[in-house]
DRENKE-422030 format. One record per residue: residue in three letters; x, y, z of N, C-alpha, C, O, CB in turn. Coordinates in steps of 0.05 Angstrom, whole numbers, padded with zeros to 5 digits, always signed. Glycine has a CB too. Layout:
DRENKE-422030
ALAXYZXYZXYZXYZXYZ...
This chain:
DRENKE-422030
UNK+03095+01286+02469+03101+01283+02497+03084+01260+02508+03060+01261+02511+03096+01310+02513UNK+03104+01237+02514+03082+01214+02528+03077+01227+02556+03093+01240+02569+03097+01179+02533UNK+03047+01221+02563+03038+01222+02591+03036+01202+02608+03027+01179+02604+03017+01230+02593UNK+03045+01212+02628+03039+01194+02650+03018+01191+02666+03008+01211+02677+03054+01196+02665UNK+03007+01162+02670+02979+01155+02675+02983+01168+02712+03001+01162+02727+02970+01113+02669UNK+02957+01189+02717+02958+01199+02738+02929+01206+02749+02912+01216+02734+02976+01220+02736UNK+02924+01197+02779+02902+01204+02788+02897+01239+02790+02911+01259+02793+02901+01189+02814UNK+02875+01233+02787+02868+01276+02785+02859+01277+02820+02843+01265+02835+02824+01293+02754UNK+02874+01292+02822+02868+01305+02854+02840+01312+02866+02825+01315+02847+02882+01333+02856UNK+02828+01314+02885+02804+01319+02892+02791+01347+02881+02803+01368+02887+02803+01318+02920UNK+02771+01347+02867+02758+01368+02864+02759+01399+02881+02749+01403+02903+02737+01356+02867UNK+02771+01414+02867+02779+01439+02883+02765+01466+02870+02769+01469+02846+02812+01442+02883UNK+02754+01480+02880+02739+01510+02873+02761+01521+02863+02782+01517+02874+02726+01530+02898UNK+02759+01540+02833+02770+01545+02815+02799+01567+02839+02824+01564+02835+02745+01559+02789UNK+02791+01580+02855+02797+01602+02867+02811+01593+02892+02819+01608+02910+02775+01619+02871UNK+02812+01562+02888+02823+01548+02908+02850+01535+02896+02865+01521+02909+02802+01527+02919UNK+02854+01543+02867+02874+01514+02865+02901+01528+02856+02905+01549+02845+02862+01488+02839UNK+02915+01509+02863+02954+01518+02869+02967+01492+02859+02953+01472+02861+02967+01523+02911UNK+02991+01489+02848+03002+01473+02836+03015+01464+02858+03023+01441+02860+03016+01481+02814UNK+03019+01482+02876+03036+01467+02904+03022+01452+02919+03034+01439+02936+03048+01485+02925UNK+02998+01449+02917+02971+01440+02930+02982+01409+02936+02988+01399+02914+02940+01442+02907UNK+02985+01395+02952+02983+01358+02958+02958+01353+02976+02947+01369+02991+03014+01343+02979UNK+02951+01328+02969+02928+01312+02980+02936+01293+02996+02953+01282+02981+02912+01299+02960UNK+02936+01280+03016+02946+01258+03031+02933+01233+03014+02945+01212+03012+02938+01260+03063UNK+02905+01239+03003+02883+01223+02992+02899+01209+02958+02893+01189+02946+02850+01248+02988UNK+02926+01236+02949+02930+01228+02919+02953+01223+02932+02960+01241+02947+02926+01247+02890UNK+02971+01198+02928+02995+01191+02933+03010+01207+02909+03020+01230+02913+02999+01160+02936UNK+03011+01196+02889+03028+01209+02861+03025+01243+02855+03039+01254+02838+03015+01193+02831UNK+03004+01257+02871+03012+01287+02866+03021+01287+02892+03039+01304+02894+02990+01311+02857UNK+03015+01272+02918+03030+01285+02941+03063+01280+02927+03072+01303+02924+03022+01267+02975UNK+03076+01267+02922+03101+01254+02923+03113+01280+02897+03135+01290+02900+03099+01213+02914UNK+03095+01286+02875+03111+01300+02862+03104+01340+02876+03117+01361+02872+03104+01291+02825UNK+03084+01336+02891+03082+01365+02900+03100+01366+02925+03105+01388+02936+03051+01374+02905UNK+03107+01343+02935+03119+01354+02959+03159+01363+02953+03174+01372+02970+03112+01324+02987UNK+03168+01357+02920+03188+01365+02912+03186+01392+02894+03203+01410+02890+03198+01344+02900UNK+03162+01390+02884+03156+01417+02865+03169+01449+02882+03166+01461+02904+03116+01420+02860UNK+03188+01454+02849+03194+01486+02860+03179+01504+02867+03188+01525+02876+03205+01500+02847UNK+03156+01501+02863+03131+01520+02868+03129+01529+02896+03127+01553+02902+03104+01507+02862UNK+03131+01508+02914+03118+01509+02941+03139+01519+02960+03162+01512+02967+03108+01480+02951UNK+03117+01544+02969+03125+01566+02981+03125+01587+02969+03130+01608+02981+03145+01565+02990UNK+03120+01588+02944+03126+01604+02925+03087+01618+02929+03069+01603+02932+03142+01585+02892UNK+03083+01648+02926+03057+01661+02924+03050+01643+02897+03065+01636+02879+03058+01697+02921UNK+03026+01639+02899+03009+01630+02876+02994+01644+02862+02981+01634+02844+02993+01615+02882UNK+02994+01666+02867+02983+01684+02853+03003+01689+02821+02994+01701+02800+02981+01710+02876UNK+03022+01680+02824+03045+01680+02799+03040+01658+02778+03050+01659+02756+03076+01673+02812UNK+03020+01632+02787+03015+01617+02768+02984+01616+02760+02975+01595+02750+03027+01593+02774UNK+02973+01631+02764+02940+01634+02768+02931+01675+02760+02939+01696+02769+02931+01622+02811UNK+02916+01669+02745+02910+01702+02722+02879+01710+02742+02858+01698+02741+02900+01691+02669UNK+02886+01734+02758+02863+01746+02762+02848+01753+02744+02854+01754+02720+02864+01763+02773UNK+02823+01759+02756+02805+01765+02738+02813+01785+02723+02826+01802+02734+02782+01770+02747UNK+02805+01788+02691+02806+01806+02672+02837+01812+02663+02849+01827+02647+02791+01830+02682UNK+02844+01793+02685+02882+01795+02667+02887+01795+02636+02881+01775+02623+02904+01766+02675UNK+02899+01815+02626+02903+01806+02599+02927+01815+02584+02946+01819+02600+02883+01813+02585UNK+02932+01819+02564+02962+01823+02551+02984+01824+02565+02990+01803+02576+02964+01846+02538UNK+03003+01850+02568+03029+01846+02583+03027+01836+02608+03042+01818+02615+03044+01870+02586UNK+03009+01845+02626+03013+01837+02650+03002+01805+02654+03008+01792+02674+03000+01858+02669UNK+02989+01796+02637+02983+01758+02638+03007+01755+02624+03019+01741+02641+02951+01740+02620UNK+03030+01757+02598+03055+01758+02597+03080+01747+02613+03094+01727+02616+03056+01777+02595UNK+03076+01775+02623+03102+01771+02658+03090+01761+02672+03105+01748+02686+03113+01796+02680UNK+03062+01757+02679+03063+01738+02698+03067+01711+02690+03086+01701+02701+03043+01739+02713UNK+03052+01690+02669+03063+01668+02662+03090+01670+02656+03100+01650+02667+03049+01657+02643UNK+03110+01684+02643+03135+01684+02644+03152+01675+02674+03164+01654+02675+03141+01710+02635UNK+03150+01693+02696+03157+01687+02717+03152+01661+02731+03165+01651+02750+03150+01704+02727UNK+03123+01648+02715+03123+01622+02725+03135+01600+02716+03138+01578+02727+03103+01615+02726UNK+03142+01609+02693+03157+01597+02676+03185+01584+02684+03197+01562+02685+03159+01614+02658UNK+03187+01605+02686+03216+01611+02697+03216+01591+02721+03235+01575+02726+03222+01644+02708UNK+03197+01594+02732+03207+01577+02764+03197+01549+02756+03205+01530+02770+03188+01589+02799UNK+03178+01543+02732+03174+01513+02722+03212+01504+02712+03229+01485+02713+03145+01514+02688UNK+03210+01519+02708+03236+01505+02678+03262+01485+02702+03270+01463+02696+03263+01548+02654UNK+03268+01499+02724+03284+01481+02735+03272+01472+02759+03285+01469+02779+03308+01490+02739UNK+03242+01466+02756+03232+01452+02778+03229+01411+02768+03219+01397+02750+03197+01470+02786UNK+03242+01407+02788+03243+01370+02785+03220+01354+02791+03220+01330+02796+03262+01355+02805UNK+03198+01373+02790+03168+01354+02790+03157+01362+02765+03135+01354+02759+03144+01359+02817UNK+03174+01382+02746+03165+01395+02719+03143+01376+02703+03119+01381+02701+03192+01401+02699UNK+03158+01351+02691+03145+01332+02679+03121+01316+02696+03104+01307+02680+03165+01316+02671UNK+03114+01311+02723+03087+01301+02725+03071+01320+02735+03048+01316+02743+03085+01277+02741UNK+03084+01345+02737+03055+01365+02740+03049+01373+02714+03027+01384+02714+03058+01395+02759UNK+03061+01372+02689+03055+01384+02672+03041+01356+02655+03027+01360+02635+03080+01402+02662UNK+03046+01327+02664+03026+01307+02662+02998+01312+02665+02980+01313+02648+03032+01289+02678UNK+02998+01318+02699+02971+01316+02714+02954+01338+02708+02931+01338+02717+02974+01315+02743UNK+02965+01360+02691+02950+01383+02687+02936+01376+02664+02912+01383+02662+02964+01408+02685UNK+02950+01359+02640+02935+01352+02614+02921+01327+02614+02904+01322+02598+02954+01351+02592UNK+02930+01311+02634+02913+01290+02647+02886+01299+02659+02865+01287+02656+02930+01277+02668UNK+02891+01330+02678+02863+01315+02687+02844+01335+02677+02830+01342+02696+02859+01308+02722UNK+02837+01350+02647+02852+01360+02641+02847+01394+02667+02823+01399+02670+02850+01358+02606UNK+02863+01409+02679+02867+01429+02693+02865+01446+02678+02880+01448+02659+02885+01430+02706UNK+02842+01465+02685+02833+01489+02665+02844+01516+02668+02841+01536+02654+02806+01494+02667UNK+02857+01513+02688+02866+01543+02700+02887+01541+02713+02889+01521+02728+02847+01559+02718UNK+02908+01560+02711+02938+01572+02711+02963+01560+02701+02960+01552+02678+02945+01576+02735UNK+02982+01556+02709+03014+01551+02701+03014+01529+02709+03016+01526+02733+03039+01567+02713UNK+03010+01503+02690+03016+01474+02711+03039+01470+02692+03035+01473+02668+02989+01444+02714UNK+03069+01462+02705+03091+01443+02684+03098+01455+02662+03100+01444+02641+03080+01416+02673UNK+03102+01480+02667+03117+01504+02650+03099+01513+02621+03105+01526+02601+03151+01491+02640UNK+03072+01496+02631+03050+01507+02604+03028+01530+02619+03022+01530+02643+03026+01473+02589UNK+03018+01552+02596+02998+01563+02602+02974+01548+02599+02972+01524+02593+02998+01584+02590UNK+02956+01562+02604+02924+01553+02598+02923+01542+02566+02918+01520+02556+02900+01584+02601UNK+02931+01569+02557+02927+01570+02526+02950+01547+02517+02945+01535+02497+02933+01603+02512UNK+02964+01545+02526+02982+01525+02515+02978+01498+02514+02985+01482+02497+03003+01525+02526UNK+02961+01494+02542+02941+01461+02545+02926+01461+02526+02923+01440+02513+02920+01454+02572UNK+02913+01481+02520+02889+01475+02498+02894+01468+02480+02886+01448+02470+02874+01490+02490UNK+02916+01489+02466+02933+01487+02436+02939+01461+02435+02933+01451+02413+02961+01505+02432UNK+02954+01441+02458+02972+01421+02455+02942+01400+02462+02941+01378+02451+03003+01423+02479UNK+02925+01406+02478+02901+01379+02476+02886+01377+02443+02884+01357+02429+02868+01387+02502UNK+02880+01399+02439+02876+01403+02403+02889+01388+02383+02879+01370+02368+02886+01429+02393UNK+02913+01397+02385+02943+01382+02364+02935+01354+02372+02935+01338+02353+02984+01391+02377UNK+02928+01343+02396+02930+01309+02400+02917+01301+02390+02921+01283+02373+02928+01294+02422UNK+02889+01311+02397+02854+01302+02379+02861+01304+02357+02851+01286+02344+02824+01322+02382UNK+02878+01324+02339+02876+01318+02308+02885+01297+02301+02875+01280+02286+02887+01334+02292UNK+02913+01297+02316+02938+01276+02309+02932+01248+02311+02942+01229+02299+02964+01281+02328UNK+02907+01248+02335+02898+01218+02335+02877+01213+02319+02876+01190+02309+02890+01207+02363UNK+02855+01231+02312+02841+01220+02283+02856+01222+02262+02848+01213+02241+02815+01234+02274UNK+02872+01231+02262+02883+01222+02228+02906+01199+02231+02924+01196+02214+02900+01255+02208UNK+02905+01190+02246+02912+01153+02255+02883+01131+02246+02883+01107+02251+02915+01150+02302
């Protein structure tokens, strides 16, 4: 997946941050957050309370899923999350664990270049 070169949004407290979130300060996440299907949407659907784990972290990234898959800012939020890199919740139809898995796979793929 090529990325697209993207400024990382202003520094936000872990318990503060939402994929629907825009900055007046970041032009390129205001412009793709102000189309993202997310917004309006509870955020609590793309973000794992504390001690969340098995089925219920499951359905909930599923449901976010779901609302990533036909959202039309899909591809540069799911940029800006591995861009900058975003440690926590549903950015661009990936989990947490899925950024990691997929930042991993790159670091290998580019030393053995």
């Amino acid at each position: 997946m090529a990325s697209l070169p993207c400024p990382v949004p202003p520094t936000v407290h872990p318990d503060d941050r939402d994929p629907r979130r825009t900055d007046p300060h970041g032009p390129l996440v205001a412009e793709w957050g102000a189309r993202a299907a997310c917004r309006g949407v509870d955020a609590t659907i793309f973000f794992s309370p504390d001690k969340e784990r098995g089925l219920d972290r499951a359905r909930r990234e599923a449901e976010a899923k779901r609302l990533c898959a036909s959202c039309p800012a899909l591809t540069p939020c799911r940029d800006y999350a591995l861009s900058a890199p975003e440690p926590y919740g549903t950015w661009g139809g990936m989990s947490e664990t899925e950024r990691r898995r997929y930042a991993r796979q790159q670091r290998r793929a580019e030393s053995l270049q």
